[in-house]
N, C-alpha and C positions, 0 to 999 in steps of 0.2 A: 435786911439792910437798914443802918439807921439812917434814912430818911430825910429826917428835920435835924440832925448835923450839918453845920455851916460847912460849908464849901471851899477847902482851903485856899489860899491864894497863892500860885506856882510859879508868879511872874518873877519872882526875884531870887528862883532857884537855879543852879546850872544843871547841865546835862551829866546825865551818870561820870564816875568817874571808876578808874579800875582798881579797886582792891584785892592782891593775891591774899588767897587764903589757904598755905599750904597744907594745914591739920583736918580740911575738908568741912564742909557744911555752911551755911551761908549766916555772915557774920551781918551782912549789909543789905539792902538792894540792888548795890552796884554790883556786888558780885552776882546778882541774880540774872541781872540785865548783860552784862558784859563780863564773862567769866573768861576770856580768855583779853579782853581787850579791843576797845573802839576801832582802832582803824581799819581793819579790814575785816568786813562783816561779821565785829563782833572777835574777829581775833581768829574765825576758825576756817580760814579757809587755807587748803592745802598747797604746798608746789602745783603746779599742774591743775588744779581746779579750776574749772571756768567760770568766768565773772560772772553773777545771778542777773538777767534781763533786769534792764532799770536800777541795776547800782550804782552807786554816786562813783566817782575817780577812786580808780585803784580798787573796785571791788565795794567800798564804803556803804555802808545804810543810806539809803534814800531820807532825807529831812524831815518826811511825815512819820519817819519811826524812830525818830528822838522823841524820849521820855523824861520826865523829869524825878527826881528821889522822893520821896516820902520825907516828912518834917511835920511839927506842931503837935500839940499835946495828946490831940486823937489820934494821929499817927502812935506815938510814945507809950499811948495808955490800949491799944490794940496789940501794942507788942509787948507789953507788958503779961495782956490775960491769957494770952497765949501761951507764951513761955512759964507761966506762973498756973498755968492747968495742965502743963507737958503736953501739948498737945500738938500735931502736927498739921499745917497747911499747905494746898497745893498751891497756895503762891509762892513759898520758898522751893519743894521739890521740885515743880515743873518749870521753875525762872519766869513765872509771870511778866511780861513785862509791866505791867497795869498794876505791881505790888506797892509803890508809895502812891498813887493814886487811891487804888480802894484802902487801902488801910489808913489814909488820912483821913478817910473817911468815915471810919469805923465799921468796914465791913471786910472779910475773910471768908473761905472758903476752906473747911476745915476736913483735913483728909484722915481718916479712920481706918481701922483695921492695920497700921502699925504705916511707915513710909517704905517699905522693901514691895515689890513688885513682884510675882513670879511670872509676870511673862518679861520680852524683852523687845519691845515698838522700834524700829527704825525710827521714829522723831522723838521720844520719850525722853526727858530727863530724869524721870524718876528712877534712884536705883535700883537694880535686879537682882535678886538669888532666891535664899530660902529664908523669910519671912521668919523673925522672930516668936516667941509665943504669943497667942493673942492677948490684947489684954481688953477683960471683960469690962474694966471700971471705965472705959473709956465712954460710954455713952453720958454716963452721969454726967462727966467732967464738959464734954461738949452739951451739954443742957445747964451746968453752971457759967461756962464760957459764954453764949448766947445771951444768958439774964444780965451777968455782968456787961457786956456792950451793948444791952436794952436794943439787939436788932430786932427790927422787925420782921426780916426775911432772914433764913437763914440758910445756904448751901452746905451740904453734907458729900462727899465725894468718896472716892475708897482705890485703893490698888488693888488688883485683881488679886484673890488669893486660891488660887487652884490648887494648894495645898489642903483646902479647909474641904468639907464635903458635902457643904449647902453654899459654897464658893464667898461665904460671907454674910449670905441674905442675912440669918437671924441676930446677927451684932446691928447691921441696917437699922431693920425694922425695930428695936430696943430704941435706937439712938435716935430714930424718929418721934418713940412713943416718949423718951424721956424729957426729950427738948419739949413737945408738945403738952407731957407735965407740968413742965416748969414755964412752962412762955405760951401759955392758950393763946396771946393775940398776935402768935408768931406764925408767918407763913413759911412751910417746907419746900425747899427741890433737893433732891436725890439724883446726882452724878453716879451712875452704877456700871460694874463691869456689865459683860454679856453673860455671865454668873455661866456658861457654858451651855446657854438658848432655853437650859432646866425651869418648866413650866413649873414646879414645884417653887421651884426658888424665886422666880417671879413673884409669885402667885403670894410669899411669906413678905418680900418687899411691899406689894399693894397692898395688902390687907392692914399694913401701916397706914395707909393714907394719905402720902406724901401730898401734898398742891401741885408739883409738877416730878415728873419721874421724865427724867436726861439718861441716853446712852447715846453716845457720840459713834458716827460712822466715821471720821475724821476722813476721809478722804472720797475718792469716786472709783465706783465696781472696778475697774480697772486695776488701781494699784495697793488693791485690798491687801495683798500676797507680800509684796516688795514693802508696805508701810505697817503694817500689823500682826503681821506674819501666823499669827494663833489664832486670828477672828476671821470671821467674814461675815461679807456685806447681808445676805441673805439672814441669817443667824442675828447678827445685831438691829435688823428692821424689827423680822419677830421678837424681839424683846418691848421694841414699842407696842406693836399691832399688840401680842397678848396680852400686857399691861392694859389697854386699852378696853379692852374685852375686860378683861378680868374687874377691872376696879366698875364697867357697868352693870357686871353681874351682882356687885356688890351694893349697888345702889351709888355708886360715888361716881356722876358723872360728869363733875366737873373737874377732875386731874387732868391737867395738861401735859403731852407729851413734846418732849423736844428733842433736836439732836444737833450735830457742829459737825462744821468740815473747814478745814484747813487749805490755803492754798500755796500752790509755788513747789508742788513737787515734781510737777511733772505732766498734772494733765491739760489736758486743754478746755477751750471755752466750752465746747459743748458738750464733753464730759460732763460740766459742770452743772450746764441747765439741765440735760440728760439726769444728771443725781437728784436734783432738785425735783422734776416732777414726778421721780420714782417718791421721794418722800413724800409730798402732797397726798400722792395716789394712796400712800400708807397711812394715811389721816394725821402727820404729824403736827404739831400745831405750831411748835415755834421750832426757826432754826438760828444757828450763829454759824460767820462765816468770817474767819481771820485768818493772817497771813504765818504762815510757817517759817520758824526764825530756829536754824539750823542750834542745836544743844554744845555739841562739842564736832571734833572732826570725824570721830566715832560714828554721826550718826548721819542719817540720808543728806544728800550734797541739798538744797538749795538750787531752786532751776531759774527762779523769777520772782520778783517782788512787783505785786500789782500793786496799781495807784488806786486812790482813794474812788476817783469817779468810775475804775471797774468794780468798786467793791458797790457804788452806790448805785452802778447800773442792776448788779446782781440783788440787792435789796431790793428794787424796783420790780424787775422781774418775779421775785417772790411775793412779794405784795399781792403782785398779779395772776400767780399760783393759787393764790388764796391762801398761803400761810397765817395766822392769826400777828404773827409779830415775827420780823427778821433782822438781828443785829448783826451788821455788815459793815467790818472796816479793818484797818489794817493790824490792829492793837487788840481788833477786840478778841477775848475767850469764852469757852462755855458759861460762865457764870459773868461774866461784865456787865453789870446793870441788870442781876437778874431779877432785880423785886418789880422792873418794868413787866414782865410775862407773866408775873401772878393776877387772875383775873382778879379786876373789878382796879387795878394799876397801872392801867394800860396808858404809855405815851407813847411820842413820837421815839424814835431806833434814832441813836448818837451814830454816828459815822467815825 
């Protein structure tokens, strides 16, 4: 993350506005943000659907989930390196809404192993079928991308490809070592599938050496089935735990493990601290916890939009788990402010 990049100034921007884009792919932010349209959550809610807990009139987003657009020349010269390396991010696949924020920033989160998905998430934006060929030169180009916006954290993420038959570890771990070529005083996190719980394939992703190694349970044991429908809770723990293991067999014992859970699908409060001291228990060290902001009508309804002070009571409570760092709020994603969880970086969690 670059860091020491000034801080853009957002007070004299408006609120997303709706641009159709019917050739497909996202031309803007606003299409990122509101791909069907503002007024009622975002545009996607159905006849017959029921209003999500804590929605403004008529369904509406609640105020604390107005975002504002990206603008200024780090904004410009981030979407520049991007498009100018082909390269793909999961701020535009997954409709971040935090996309003209971090990238005014000058930081992205850049998605590898092609943007096709082979599985198919109930909350997922990213598209699904049968993943193009891979392309090999891709690590280089995210290790030139990385020099050029001089970050000094860098998130690497990936769509699941369970076409491939090490599920993608060794493009990973290349694109670790490549960046780490080219940007020694750059800090790694690896956003990784469940590679299919494959201790081998773990085991090729550690031996990279990431700073922190992320697999997201997104949600609570519960609606593992109904939100993920290929994974499970069990299965994506051990991705962590044996990471964990493996990198101190290695002598690396300061990788950090992290994971994210989304809210407003369905479960309840104590679901949720219930998820929470399962991970603890599993030594994870950081987690993120943000609100689930429905993709299209296609994907899972929308049960409840929680307010800031439950996200900040559940930060709180984490704390108090002993998690090393918990970023907890309504906006936030796996990677939002991820250069705060790299050790020896550690500040106070934004809300």
């Amino acid at each position: 993350m670059a860091l020491d990049a000034p801080r853009p100034d957002f007070s004299s921007l408006g609120e997303l506005s709706v641009v159709s884009n019917p050739a497909g792919g996202h031309a803007s932010p606003s299409e990122v943000m509101y791909p069907g349209g503002p007024q009622l959550d975002g545009g996607l809610l159905a006849p017959g659907d029921p209003i999500p807990e804590n929605a403004g009139p008529g369904g509406r987003r609640p105020e604390w989930l107005k975002v504002r657009i990206g603008a200024g020349s780090v904004y410009a010269e981030t979407k520049r390196v991007i498009r100018g390396e082909s390269l793909n991010t999961v701020c535009e696949e997954a409709r971040c809404p935090n996309v003209g924020e971090c990238w005014a920033l000058g930081t992205a989160t850049f998605m590898i192993l092609g943007s096709v998905c082979t599985r198919n998430c109930g909350f997922c934006a990213i598209d699904t079928g049968r993943p193009p060929i891979t392309d090999h030169d891709e690590p280089r180009r995210v290790a030139e991308a990385t020099k050029l916006m001089n970050l000094k954290h860098v998130v690497i993420t990936m769509v699941a490809r369970d076409d491939l038959a090490d599920g993608g570890a060794q493009l990973v771990a290349e694109t670790i070592r490549q960046v780490r070529l080219e940007n020694p005083g750059t800090s790694i996190e690896v956003l990784i599938s469940d590679l299919n719980g494959r201790p081998a394939d773990i085991r090729t992703v550690v031996e990279a050496q990431p700073d922190i190694l992320n697999h997201n349970v997104e949600t609570v044991p519960r609606l593992q089935r109904a939100v993920r429908r290929r994974a499970r809770w069990d299965r994506s723990v051990s991705v962590l735990t044996l990471g964990r293991e493996m990198a101190a067999g290695i002598g690396f014992d300061t990788m950090v493990t992290k994971t994210g859970i989304m809210l407003g699908l369905g479960e309840r409060w104590d679901e949720i601290v219930d998820a929470m001291r399962l991970l603890r228990q599993a030594d994870v060290d950081v987690l993120t916890i943000g609100q689930y902001l429905r993709p299209s009508q296609r994907h899972l309804p929308l049960v409840k939009y929680y307010t800031p002070a439950e996200f900040m009571t559940l930060r709180r409570i984490g704390l108090e788990m002993g998690f090393q760092h918990v970023q907890s709020g309504p906006l936030v994603r796996s990677s939002y402010h991820a250069a705060e969880q790299v050790p020896g970086r550690e500040t106070e969690a934004a809300v």
